[in-house]
N, C-alpha and C positions, 0 to 999 in steps of 0.2 A: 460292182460295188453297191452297197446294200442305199436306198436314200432316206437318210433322216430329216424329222420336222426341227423345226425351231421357232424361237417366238413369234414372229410374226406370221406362222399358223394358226397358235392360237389366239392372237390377240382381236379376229374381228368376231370367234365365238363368244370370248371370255367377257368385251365390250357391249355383247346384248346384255348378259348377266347381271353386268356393272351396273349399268343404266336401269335395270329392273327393280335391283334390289337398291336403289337410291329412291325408288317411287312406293315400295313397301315397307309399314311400318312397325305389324308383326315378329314375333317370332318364328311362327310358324308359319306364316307368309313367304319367309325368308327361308325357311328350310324348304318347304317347299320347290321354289323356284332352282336352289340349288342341285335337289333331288332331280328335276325336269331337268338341269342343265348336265349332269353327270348319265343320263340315260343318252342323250344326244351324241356326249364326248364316247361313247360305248358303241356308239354305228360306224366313227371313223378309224381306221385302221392304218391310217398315215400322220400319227401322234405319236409316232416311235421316235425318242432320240439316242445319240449315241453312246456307248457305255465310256466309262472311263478308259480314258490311254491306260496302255501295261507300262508299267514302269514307272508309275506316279511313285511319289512318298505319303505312305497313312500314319496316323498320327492315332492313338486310343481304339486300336485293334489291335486282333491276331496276325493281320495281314490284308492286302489287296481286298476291296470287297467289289462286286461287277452287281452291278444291274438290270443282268442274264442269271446272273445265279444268287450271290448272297443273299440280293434285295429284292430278287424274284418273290411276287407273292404279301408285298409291303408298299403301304402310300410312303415315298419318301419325298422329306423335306430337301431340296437343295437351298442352302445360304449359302450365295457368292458375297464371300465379303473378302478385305481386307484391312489384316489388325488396327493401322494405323487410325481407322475412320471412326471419327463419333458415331456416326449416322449407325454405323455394322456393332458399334458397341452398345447403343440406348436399343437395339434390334434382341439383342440374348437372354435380357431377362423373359422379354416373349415366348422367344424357345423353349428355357428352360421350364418356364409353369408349362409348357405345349408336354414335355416330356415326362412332366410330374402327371400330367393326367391321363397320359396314355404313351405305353411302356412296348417295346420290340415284340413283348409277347403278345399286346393288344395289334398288331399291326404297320405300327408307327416306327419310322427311325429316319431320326436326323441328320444328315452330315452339312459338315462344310467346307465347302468348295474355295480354299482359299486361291483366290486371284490377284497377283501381287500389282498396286501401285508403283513402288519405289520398288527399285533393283536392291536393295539393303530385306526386304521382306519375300526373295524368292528363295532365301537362305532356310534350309531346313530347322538349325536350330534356334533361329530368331522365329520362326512359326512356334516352334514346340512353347518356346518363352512364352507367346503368347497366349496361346493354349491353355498352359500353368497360369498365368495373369490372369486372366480372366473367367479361370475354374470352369473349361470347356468340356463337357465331359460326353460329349458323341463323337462319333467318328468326322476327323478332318482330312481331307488329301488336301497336298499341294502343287497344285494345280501350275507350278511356276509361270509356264509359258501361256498360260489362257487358254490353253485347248477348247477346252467345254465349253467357255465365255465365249468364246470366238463363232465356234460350232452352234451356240443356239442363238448368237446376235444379242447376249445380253448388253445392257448399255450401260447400269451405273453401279456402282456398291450405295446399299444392300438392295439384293433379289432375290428374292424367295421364287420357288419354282418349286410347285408341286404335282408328283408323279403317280398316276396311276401302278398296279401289282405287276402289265405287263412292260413298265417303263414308259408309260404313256404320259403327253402331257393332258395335265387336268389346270393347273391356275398357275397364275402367276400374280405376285407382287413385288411393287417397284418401292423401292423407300422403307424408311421407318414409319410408326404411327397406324397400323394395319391389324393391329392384335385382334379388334374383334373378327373384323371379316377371315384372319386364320384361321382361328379358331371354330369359325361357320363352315369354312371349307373342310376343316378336317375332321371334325364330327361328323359331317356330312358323307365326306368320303371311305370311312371307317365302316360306320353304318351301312353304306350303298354295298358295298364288297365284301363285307360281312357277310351279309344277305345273297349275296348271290353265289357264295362258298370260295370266295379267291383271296381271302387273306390267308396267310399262314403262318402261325404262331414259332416258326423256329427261333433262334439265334442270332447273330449274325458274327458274334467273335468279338465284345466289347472285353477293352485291356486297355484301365486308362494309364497312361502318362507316369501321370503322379504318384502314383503308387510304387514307381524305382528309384523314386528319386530319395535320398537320406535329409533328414530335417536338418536345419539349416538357424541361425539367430534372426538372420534376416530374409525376408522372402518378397525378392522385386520391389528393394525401395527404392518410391518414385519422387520424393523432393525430400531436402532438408534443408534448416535454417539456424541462424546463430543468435542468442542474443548477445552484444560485446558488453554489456553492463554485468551479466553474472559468467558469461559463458559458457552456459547450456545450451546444449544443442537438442532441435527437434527433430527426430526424422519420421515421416511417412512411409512405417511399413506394410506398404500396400498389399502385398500379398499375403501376409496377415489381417488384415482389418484391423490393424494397430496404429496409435502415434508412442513413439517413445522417447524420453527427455533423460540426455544424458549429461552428465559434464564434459568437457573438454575434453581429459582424458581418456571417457570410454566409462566410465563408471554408473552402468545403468540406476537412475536414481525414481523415474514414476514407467509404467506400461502400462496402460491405456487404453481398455480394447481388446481385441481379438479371441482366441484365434477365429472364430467363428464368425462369418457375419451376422448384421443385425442393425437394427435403431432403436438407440435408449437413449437416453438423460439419465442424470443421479451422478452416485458415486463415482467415483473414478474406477472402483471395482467391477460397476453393472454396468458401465458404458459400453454404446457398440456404436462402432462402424463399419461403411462397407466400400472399402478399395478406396482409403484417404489416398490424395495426391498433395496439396499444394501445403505448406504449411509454414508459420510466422509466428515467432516468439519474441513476448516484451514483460520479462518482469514476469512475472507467475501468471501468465496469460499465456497462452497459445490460441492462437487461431486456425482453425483446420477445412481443408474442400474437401468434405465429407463426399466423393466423387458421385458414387452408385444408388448415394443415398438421395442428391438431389439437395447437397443441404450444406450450409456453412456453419459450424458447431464452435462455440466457445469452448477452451476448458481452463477451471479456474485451478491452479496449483495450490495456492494456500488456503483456499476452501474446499478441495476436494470434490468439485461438482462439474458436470459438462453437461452445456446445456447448446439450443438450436437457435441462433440469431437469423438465419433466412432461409427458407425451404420449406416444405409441408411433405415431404415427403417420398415423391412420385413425378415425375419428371413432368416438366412445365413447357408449354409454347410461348409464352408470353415476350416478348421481343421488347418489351416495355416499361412494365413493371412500376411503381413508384405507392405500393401497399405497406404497410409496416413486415418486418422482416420474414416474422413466423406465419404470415399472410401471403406471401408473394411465391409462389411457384419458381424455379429455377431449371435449370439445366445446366448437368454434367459441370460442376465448376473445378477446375481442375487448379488453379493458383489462388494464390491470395497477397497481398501487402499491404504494410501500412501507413500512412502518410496524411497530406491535406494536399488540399485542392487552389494550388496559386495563393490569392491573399487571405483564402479563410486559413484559420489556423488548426482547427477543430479536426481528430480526427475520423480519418474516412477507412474504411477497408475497401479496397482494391479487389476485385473478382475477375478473372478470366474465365467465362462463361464460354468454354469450352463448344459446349453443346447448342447454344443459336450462335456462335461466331462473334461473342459479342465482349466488353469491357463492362461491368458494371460495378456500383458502387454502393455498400453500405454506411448509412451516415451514424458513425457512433454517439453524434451530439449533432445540432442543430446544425446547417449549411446551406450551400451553394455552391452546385456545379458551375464552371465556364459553359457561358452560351444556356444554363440550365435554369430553373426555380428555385428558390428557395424550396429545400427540406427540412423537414422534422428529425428527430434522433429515432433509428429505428428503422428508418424508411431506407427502401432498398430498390434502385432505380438503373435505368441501363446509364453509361454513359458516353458508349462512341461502339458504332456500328451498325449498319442498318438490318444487321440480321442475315443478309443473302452473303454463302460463300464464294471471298472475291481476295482479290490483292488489288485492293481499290484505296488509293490516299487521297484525302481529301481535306479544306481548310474546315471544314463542317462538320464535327464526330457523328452526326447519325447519318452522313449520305456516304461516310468509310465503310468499306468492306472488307472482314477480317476473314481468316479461313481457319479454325479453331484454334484460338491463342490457347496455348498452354503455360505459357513462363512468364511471369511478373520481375519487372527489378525494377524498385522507385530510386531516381536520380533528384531527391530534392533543391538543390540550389542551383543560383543561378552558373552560367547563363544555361544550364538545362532542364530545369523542372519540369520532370517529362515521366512519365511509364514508357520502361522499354519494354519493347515484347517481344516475346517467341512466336510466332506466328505459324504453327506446325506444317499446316494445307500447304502454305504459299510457299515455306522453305526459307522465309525473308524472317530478318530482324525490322521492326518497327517502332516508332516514338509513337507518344501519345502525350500532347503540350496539359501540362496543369495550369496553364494560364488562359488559353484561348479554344484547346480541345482540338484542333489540327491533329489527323493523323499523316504522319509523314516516313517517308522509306530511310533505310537504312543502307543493310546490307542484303544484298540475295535477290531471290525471284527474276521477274522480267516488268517490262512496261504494261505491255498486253495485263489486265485488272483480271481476268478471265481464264487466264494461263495459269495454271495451278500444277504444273507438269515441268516447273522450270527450276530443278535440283540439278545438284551436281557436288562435286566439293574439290572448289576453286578460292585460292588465294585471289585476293586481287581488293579492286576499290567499287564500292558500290552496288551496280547493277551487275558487273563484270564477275564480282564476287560468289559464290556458290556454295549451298547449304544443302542439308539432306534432312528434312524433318526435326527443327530444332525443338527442344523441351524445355531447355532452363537456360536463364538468365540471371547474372548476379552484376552490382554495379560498385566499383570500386571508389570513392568520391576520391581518394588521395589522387590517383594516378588517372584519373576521368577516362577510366577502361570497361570495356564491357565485357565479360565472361560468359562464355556462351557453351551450352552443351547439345552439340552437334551430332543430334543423337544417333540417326540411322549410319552417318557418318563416322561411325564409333572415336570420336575425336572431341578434344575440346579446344574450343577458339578464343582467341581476345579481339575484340571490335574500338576502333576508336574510331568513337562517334563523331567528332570534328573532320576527320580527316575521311571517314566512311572505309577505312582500312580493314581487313579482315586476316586475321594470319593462323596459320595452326599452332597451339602451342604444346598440346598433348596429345600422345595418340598414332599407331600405326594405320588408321583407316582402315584396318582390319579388325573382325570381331574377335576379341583375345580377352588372356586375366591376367596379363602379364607386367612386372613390377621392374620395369626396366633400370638399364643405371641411368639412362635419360629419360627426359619426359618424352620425347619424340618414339623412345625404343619401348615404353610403356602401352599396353594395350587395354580397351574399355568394351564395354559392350553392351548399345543402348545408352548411356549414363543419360538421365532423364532430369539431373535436377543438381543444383550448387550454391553454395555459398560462401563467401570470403569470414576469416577469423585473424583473430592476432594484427588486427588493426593491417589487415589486408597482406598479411604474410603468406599467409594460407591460405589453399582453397581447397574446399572441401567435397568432395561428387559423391554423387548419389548413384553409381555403378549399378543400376537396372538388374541384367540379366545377371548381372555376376554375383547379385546378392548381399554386395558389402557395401561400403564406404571407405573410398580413398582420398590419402593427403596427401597434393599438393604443396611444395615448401615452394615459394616465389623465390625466394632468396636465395636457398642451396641448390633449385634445382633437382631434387628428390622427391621420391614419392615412393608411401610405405598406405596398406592400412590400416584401417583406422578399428584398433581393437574396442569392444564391446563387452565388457566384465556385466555377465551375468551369475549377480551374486548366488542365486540358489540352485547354480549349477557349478559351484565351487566348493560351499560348504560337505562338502563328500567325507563319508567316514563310515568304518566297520564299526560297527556297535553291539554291545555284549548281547545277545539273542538268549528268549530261550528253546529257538531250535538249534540245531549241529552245527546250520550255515550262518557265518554271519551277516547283518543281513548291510547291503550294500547300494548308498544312494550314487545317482550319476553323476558320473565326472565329464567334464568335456570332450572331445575330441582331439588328439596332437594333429595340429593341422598339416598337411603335408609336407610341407619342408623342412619340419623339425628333425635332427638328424638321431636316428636310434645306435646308440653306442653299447658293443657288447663287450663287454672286460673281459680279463681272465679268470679262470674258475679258481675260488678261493678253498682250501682245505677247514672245516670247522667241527665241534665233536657236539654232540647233546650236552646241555647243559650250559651249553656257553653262548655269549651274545658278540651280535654283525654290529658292529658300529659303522656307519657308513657316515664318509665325511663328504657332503656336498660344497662343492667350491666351484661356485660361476662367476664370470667376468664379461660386464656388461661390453657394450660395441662402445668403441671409442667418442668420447664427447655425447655422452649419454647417462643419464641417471634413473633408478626409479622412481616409479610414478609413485605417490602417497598415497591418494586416492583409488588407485585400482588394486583388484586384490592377487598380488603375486602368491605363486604358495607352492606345495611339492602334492605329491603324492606317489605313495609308495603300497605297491601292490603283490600278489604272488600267485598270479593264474592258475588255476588248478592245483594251487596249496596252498588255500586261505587258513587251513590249523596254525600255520606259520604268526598269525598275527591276529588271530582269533581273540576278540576281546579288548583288542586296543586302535584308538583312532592312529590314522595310516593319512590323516593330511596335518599340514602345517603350515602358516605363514613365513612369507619372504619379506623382512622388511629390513637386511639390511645386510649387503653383499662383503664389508670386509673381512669377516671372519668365514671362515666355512661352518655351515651349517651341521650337526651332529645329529645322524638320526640311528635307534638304536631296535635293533629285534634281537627277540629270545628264539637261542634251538631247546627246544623241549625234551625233555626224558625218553619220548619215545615218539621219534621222528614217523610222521606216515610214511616218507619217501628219502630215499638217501640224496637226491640229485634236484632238489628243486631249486628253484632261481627267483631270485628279487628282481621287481621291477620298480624306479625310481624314476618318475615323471615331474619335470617342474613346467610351470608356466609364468614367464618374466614379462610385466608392462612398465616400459622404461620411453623417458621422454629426451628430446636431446636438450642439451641441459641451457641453451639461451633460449629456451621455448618452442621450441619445432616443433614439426609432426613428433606425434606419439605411436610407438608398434608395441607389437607383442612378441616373445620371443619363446622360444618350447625347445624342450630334449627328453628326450627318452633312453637311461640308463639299463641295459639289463646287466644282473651281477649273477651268476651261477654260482651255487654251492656243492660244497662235494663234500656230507654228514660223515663223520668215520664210526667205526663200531663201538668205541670206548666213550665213555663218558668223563669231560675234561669240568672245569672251571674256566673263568676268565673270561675274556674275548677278545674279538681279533678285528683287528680296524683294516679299511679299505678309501681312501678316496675316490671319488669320482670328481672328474675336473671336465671343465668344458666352456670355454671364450666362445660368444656370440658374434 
C-alpha cells in the first residue's frame, strides 16, 4: 500500500514560511520568500496525499473527479467545511473573488470537501440545499464519513489545504480571516508551475446544480415574522436576496430586493440584499439581518426607502462595539427583535450576532443595558457574550459563551423578561434576563461549556432533553410556550420554560414536504425560522429547503401551505398581436396535486361557440379569500387560432353560480380535433380564520369540429369539489 503525507508533514515546513513572512513587510519580500519556499516543497517527494475514495457523491460536475487524473496538472484548493458553520460560511466569499481571478483554464480549481458535523448534514440532499444556499458554484464531494479529514489529521472547519499539479502538499490554512495570505500563496503557486510547464489548462467537467432545478416564488426562506396590528407578514427570501411583505392571506403586497445580490439604500425598487436571515415587522417598519452583507437595514414601507442602521459593510471582528450604528463593523447577524431592556422603556433592536457568538443590541433611542452604560440612540453595542464559541451560562452576560445564536424570541413580561435563544453550535435553547443580563440554559446541550457535540432529538426535561441544530424561535405570551424550529431535526418543538419540558409537536424527523392529516405525520426539511399569528392560533415556518411556508392551526390540528399570490404572475392574457401568434404572458404553474380532469369529447360545427360552465365547490367550512387573486384560465395548446384575439383569464370572486366562459369555432377551423384546456386557481381561508390554502384543477375538454357549418352553441359543464 502506497504511504501518504498529511498535515503534520507539512506543518514544520509551512511554520518557517509563517514565521518569515510575519518579519517581512514588502510585497515582494513576500513573494519572494514564497517562491524560495515552493522550490524547497519541489525536492520532497513524500507530499503525495491520498485521492478521493470512489464512490463519494459530487455535487456541480459531470461526475467523480481524482487527483490522478481530472485535477492532474492544477493548484487545487481543498475547503473542508461544513454547511452549518459561520466560520466555513464568512470563508466563501474569499473563494469566490479566488475564482473570479483565476479560472480552471488559468490552473486554478476549487472543491469542497464537505465533512459533516451533525449526522442531519451527511444527507446528500441537505448538502445540495446547501450548495443552492449559498450559491456554491465549484465542485463539492461529500465526504460523509471524513475520509480525507481523517487521512490528513485535519482538525477543525474551515481548512484550506492547498495542492500542488502532482497532488502535492504545498500550504495549509486553519480558520477564517487568511484571504491575503491565500491569495499570496496562490499567485505564487500559479506563477511557480506556470513557469516550470506543469499547469494544464484543461477542464475538469463543471455542471452546476442550479441550473436543473425550475424557479420557484420562494428560494430557501430563512425567517419570517408577523405583525398582529395590521397582519402583514415578512418573510426573508434568502435565497433570493429578497424581504417580502405579504398579508395574512398570501397577497404579495412590497418585494424588496433580489434577485441578484448586492448592497444599496433608496427606493424600495434599488434595494439590495445579500442572503437576508432574521427579520421584524412593526407598522411600516421592517427590520432586516442583512446576513452576507454584514448589515442590519431598515426598510421604511410608507416612505418607500431602506436604509443601513448598523454595519459598513464587510465583516467585522470587533467583539465589542459601542460606535454609532453605520460606524460599528458587525458580523454575520442572522435575527433580529424588538423590545426594551428591563425598566428602560425605549426601544432596543435585538441582534443575534451570529458570526462572533454574540447577543448585541442596537439602541433606537437613548438607554441602558443591565449591568451596561448608558447609550445614546444609534449606538450599537454587544450585550452578553464573551465572543469565544462555548455553551457557557453565566450570571455575567459578557463572561457567557454563546455558539452562534441564530433565533431571537422576546418574552417581555414578567416573571420572564428574557431573549430566548436558539443557540445553533451548542444544540440548546437559552435565556438571556432583560433585567440583570444572566445567561441561563434551557433546554438541550450538556453541562461540559465546551461540548459542542451534545445533539440528538430527545423528549425530555432540560439537559436530558435533545436538539439538532435549532434556528428559530417564537414566544407565545398567552400560553408562556416556546416554539422552537428544530432544524437539522426536521421537526418542530414546544419548550415550556418553567417546567424546562421539551416535546415534539410537528414533524416526522425525517427530511420530507409532506402535508400530513396530522402534525406528527406532516414532514419539514430544515425549517429555519417561525412565527405565531391569530393571537397565537397559528404558527407559521419558514420551511427552509422546501422552499415554502407552512401553517400551523394550534386549534384544529392542520396544516396546509401557505399560498403566495404573485400578482404579475396572474394577470396572463392573449392579446390581439400584430403577428399570427398571439402573444402570451406567464401563468403560473398547477402545482402538483392539482387533479387534471379529462371529459368527454363534445361534437361542435364552425361557426358555433363552447360555452363552458365552471362550477367549483370550496372544502367544507372554507370560504374565499377577498384579498388574494383567485381566477381561471383557459388555454388551447397548439391551437391558439382558437382564441386568437381574446383574453383567456378571469376572476373568481364568487363561487355560487357557475361561472360562464365562452369560445368561438371559426369558419375555418385549422384542426378538426383540438381541445380546451381550463385551469383555475382557488385561495380560500377557513371561514373562523384558519390557515389559508390554495386550491387548482386542470379541465381538459376535446372537441370534435364537423364538416358543416351550424349556428348556435353547445354548453358543457365542468364541475369539481375541492
Amino acid at each position: 500500500m502506497a504511504s501518504y503525507s498529511k498535515l503534520s508533514d507539512l506543518f514544520p515546513i509551512q511554520s518557517q514560511l509563517d514565521y518569515a513572512l510575519e518579519n517581512d513587510t514588502t510585497q515582494e519580500e513576500k513573494e519572494n520568500l514564497v517562491h524560495q519556499y515552493l522550490h524547497k516543497i519541489d525536492e520532497k517527494d513524500d507530499l503525495i496525499i491520498p485521492d478521493f475514495e470512489e464512490g463519494l457523491e459530487w455535487l456541480n460536475t459531470d461526475g467523480p473527479l481524482s487527483l490522478r487524473k481530472e485535477l492532474s496538472g492544477k493548484v487545487v484548493v481543498l475547503d473542508f467545511f461544513t454547511y452549518c458553520c459561520i466560520n466555513c460560511v464568512h470563508l466563501l466569499p474569499d473563494l469566490h473573488q479566488l475564482e473570479q481571478s483565476y479560472t480552471i483554464e488559468d490552473g486554478l480549481v476549487v472543491i469542497g470537501v464537505h465533512s459533516a458535523k451533525f449526522p442531519n448534514e451527511k444527507v446528500l440532499q441537505n448538502v445540495r440545499s446547501a450548495v443552492l444556499r449559498y450559491d456554491i458554484t465549484h465542485p463539492v464531494v461529500n465526504d460523509s464519513d471524513a475520509r480525507l479529514w481523517q487521512e490528513l489529521e485535519v482538525s477543525c472547519w474551515p481548512t484550506l489545504v492547498v495542492l500542488g499539479p502532482r497532488g502535492n502538499l504545498l500550504f495549509s490554512l486553519v480558520g477564517e480571516g487568511h484571504r491575503e495570505q491565500l491569495f499570496l500563496f496562490i499567485a505564487a503557486a500559479l506563477k511557480h508551475y506556470r513557469e516550470q510547464g506543469l499547469l494544464k489548462n484543461h477542464d475538469v467537467g463543471i455542471k452546476l446544480y442550479r441550473d436543473s432545478l425550475p424557479p420557484s416564488i420562494l428560494s430557501f426562506p430563512g425567517k419570517i415574522a408577523m405583525d398582529p396590528s395590521s397582519k402583514q407578514l415578512a418573510i426573508a427570501d434568502t435565497g433570493h436576496n429578497r424581504v417580502l411583505v405579504v398579508s395574512h392571506t398570501g397577497q404579495l403586497l412590497h418585494t424588496i430586493g433580489g434577485p441578484s445580490s448586492g448592497r444599496r439604500d433608496g427606493n424600495l425598487s434599488e434595494a439590495q440584499f445579500s442572503s437576508p436571515q432574521g427579520v421584524f415587522i412593526k407598522g411600516d417598519t421592517v427590520y432586516v439581518a442583512d446576513t452576507e452583507n454584514h448589515l442590519v437595514r431598515k426598510i421604511n414601507l410608507s416612505e418607500g426607502k431602506v436604509s443601513t442602521l448598523a454595519g459598513i459593510g464587510v465583516q467585522g471582528t470587533d467583539k465589542e462595539g459601542g460606535a454609532p450604528g453605520p460606524q460599528q463593523p458587525i458580523s454575520s447577524p442572522w435575527d433580529v427583535a424588538l423590545g426594551n431592556a428591563g425598566t428602560f422603556s425605549g426601544d432596543i433592536l435585538w441582534i443575534a450576532m451570529a458570526g462572533t457568538h454574540q447577543i448585541w443590541a442596537l439602541f433606537l433611542e437613548d438607554g441602558k443595558l443591565p449591568k451596561g452604560s448608558d447609550s445614546k440612540k444609534g449606538t450599537c453595542v454587544r450585550f452578553a457574550g464573551s465572543g469565544n464559541e462555548e455553551n457557557r451560562n453565566n450570571a455575567y452576560p459578557y463572561k457567557a459563551g454563546l455558539a452562534q445564536p441564530s433565533g431571537l424570541a422576546l418574552a417581555p413580561t414578567e416573571p420572564w423578561e428574557c431573549l430566548f435563544i436558539a443557540d445553533s453550535e451548542s444544540s440548546t435553547i437559552r435565556s438571556l434576563s432583560l433585567k440583570d443580563g444572566a445567561v441561563k440554559h434551557v433546554v438541550g446541550g450538556e453541562r461540559d461549556p465546551l461540548n459542542l457535540f451534545a445533539f440528538g432529538d430527545v423528549d425530555g426535561k432540560g439537559i436530558d432533553a435533545k436538539l439538532q441544530h435549532p434556528l428559530g424561535v417564537s414566544w407565545d405570551e398567552g400560553s408562556s410556550l416556546l416554539y422552537v424550529a428544530d432544524s437539522y431535526n426536521h421537526k418542530i418543538k414546544v419548550v415550556d420554560p418553567k417546567t424546562k419540558q421539551s416535546r415534539v409537536l410537528a414533524g416526522t424527523g425525517k427530511a420530507g414536504n409532506g402535508l400530513g392529516p396530522s402534525f406528527l405525520e406532516s414532514s419539514f426539511n430544515e425549517p429555519g425560522g417561525l412565527c405565531l399569528g391569530e393571537g397565537g392560533k397559528l404558527l407559521y415556518v419558514a420551511d427552509t429547503n422546501n422552499n415554502c411556508i407552512k401553517v400551523l392551526d394550534l386549534e384544529t390540528k392542520t396544516i396546509s401551505l401557505f399560498p403566495i399570490a404573485v400578482q404579475q404572475e396572474v394577470d396572463a392574457v392573449f392579446t390581439t398581436s400584430t403577428s399570427s401568434t398571439p402573444e402570451v404572458r406567464k401563468l403560473p404553474k398547477l402545482p402538483k396535486s392539482a387533479p387534471v380532469l379529462t371529459m368527454p369529447s363534445i361534437t361542435v360545427s364552425s361557426g358555433q361557440s363552447v360555452t363552458l360552465f365552471l362550477k367549483l365547490a370550496l372544502p367544507t367550512g372554507t370560504k374565499l379569500t377577498e384579498e388574494a387573486p383567485s381566477f381561471w384560465s383557459l388555454s388551447a395548446e397548439g391551437n391558439e387560432w382558437l382564441l386568437e384575439g381574446r383574453a383567456v383569464t378571469g376572476s373568481i370572486s364568487d363561487l355560487s353560480e357557475p361561472i360562464s366562459i365562452v369560445s368561438s369555432i371559426p369558419a375555418a377551423p385549422a384542426s378538426p380535433d383540438p381541445t380546451l384546456t381550463l385551469d383555475a386557481w382557488v385561495y380560500c381561508c377557513l371561514s373562523e380564520g384558519g390557515a389559508c390554502m390554495m386550491k387548482a384543477v386542470s379541465f381538459k375538454q376535446p372537441l370534435l369540429i364537423g364538416s358543416t357549418s351550424q349556428e348556435g352553441s353547445v354548453a358543457v359543464t365542468l364541475e369539481h369539489a375541492f
